[in-house]
C-alpha positions in Angstrom: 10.9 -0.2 51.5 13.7 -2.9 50.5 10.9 -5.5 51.4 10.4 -8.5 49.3 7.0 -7.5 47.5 6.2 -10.4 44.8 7.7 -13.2 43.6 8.3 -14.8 39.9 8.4 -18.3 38.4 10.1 -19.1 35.4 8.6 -21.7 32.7 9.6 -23.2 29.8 5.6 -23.6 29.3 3.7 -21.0 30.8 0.5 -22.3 29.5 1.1 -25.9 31.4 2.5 -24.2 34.6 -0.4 -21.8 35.0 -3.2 -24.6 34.7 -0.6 -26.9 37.5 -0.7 -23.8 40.0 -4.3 -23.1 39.5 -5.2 -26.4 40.1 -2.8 -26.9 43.4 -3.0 -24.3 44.9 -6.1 -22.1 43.1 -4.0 -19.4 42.2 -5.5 -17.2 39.6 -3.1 -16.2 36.5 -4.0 -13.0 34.5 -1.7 -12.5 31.1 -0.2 -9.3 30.5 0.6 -7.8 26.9 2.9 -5.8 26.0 5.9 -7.1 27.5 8.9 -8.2 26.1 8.6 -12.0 27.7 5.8 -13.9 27.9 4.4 -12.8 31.3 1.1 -13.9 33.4 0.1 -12.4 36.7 -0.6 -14.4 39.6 -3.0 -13.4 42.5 -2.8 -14.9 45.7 -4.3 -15.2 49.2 -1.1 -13.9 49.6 2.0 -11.9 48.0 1.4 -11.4 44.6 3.8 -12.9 41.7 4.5 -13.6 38.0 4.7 -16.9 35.9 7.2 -16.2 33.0 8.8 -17.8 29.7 12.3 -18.8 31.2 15.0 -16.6 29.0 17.6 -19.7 29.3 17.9 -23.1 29.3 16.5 -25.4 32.6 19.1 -25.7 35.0 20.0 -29.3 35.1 19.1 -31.1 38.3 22.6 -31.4 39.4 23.6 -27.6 39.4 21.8 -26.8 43.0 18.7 -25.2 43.8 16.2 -23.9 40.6 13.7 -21.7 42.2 11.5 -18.7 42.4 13.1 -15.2 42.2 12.2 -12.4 44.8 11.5 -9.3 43.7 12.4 -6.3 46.2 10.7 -3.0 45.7 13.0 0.5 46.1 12.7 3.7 46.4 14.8 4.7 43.2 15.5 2.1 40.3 18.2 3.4 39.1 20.0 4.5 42.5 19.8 0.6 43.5 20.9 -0.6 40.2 24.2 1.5 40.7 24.7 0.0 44.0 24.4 -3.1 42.8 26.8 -3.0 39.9 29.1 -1.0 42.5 29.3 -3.7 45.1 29.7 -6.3 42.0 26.7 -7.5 40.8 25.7 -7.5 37.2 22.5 -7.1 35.2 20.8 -10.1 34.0 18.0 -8.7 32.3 17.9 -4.7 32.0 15.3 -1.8 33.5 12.0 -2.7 31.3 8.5 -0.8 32.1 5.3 -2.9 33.2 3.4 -0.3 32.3 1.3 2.0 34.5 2.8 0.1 37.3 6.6 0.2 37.7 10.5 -0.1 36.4 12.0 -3.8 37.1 15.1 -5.5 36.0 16.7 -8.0 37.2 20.6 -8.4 38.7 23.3 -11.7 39.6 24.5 -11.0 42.8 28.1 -12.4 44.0 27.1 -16.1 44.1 25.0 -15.6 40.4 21.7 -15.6 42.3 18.9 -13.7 40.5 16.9 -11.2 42.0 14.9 -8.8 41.0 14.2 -4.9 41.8 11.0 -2.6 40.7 10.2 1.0 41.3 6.4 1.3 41.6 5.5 4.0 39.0 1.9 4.2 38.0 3.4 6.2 34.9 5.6 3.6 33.6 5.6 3.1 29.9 
């Protein structure tokens, strides 16, 4: 537990980025309905990940690194998410369901860097 499980990219064109990814590294993308965001699955040899529509605005080239997020799986969502906002983080995007498969949201810590928490629950909804 606490392991970094998946990982997530964020596009401003999903459609574009999927077909780039394929085609380097033969990843395959599978959409998924029903979320709020534009959201595509992405199996691997590997760890698993997402491909997303970005929320914000591309980070200009000058502001540091603009990378992938890491998602960490937990025990308990919301137990984590207290800790988090305890110790000073914030919530970037709040606890949503990808359903029949688990609770995520994601958090800034200190520095602003996103990351990402999920609770595998085959009865989320």
């Amino acid at each position: 537990m606490n392991s970094i499980i998946y990982f997530e990219i964020q596009s401003s064109n999903p459609k574009r980025d999927t077909q780039f990814y394929q085609g380097v590294f033969g990843w395959h993308f599978e959409h998924v309905d029903g979320l709020p965001i534009e959201y595509y699955r992405i199996e691997t040899e590997g760890i698993h990940g997402g491909l997303l529509q970005r929320p914000v605005a591309i980070p200009s080239t000058e502001c540091g690194t603009n990378a992938f997020t890491c998602s960490i799986q937990v025990e308990n969502f919301d137990e984590t998410a207290n800790k988090i906002l305890n110790l000073g983080g914030t919530v970037a995007m709040p606890k949503f369901a990808i359903p029949n498969r688990c609770w995520q949201g994601y958090f800034l810590d200190l520095d602003h860097n996103v990351f990402e928490i999920c609770e595998v629950d085959e009865n989320a909804k």
